[in-house]
MARKOL-136553 format. One record per residue (C-alpha): residue number from 1; x, y, z. Coordinates in steps of 0.1 Angstrom, whole numbers, plus 2048, in hexadecimal, padded with zeros to 3 digits. Example, Ala and Ser with C-alpha at 12.3 -4.5 7.8 and 13.67 -1.06 7.14 Angstrom:
# MARKOL-136553
seq, xx, yy, zz
1, 87B, 7D3, 84E
2, 889, 7F5, 847
# end
This chain:
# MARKOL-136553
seq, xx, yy, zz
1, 1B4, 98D, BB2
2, 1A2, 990, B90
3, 1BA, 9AB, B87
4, 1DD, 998, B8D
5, 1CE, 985, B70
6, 1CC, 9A5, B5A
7, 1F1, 9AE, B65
8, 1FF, 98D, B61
9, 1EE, 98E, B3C
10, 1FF, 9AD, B32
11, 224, 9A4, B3C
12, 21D, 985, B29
13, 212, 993, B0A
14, 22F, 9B0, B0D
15, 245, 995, B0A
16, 23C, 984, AF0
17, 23D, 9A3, ADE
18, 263, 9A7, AE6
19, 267, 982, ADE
20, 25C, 983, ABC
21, 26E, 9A5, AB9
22, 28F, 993, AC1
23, 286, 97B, AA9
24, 283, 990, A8D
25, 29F, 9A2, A93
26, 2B5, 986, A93
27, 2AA, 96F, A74
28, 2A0, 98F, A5E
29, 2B2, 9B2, A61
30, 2B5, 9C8, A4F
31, 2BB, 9B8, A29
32, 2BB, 9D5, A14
33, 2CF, 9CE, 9F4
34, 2E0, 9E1, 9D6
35, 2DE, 9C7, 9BE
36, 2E0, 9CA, 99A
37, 2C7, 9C8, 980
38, 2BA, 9C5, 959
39, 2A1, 9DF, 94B
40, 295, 9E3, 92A
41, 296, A08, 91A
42, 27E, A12, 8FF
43, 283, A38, 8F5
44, 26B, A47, 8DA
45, 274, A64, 8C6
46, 258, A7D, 8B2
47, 25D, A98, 898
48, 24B, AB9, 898
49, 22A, AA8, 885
50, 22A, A8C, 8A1
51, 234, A70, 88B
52, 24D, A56, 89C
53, 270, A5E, 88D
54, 282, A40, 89F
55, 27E, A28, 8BD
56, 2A0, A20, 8CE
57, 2A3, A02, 8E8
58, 2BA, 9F1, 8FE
59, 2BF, 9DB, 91C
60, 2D0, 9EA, 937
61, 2E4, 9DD, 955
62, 2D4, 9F6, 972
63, 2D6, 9F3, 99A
64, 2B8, 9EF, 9AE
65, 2AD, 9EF, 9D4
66, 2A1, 9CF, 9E0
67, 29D, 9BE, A01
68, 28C, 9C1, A23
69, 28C, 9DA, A41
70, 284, 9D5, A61
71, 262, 9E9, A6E
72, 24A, 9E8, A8B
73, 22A, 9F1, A9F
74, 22A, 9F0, AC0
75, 214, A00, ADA
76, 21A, A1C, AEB
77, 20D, A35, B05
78, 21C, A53, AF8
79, 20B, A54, AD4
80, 1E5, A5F, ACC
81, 1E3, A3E, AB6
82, 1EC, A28, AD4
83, 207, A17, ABD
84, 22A, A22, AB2
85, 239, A19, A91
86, 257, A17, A84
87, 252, A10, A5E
88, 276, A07, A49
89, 278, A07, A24
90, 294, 9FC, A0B
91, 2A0, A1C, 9FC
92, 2BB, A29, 9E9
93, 2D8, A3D, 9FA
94, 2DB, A52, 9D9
95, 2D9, A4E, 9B1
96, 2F6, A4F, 99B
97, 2F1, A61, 97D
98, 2F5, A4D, 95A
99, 2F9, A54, 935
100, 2F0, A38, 927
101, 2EB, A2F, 8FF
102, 2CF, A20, 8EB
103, 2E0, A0E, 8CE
104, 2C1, 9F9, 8C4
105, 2B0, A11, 8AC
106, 295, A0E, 892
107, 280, A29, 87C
108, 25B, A2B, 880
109, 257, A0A, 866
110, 26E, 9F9, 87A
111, 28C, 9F6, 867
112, 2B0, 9FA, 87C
113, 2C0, A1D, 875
114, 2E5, A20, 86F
115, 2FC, A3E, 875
116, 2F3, A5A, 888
117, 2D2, A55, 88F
118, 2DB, A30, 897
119, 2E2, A36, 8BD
120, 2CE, A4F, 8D6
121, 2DA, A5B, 8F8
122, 2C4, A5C, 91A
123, 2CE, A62, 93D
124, 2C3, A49, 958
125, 2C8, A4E, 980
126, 2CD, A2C, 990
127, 2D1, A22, 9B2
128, 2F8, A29, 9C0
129, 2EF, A15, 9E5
130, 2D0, A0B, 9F3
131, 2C5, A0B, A1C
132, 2AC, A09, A31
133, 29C, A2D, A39
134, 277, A32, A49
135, 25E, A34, A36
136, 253, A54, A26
137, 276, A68, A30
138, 278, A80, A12
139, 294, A94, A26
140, 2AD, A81, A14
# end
């Protein structure tokens, strides 16, 4: 009879497993945002001698992946680790590119430059739509 107790053990904890599973499933998701966002750019400029020529800045409205993805271990037969996993990260879709322009900009004492030197140009890629993908997928 010893090993009815073993059996009985297993179904119990297999259960649980799917339990919890449902659980998560249900009061978590997948919560993987495109939400927008503030960075700061800082762009240095050097002549030929490599003295700084001018230091252009600006805060910039960006997008950025944020959120949580569902991901899992759970054993298996059929695998040399004994486990599968399903790992999920919040990615983006694809990046948009951006021109975007510095109009903050000071010489190398620190003084603001005017006219054509005033504002400098940089291109940014930012998020377009974010998802979860598995983890370490570089097909996309």
């Amino acid at each position: 009879m010893w090993w009815c107790r073993g059996v009985v053990v297993v179904v119990v904890v297999v259960m649980a497993v799917l339990q919890a599973d449902t659980v998560v499933g249900r009061n978590y998701g997948m919560e993987c945002e495109t939400l927008p966002s503030t960075i700061h750019i800082s762009k240095e400029e050097y002549d030929d001698t490599g003295r700084l020529v001018r230091v252009c800045e600006e805060d910039v409205a960006v997008n950025k992946c944020e959120g949580a993805c569902v991901s899992k271990v759970q054993p298996s037969v059929n695998t040399p680790s004994g486990f599968l996993k399903d790992c999920r990260c919040c990615r983006e879709v694809h990046l948009r590119a951006r021109d975007i322009t510095l109009t903050h900009c000071y010489d190398g004492d620190g003084a603001r430059l005017t006219g054509g030197k005033a504002t400098q140009q940089v291109k940014l890629r930012e998020p377009a739509d974010c998802q979860c993908f598995k983890c370490g997928d570089s097909t996309r």
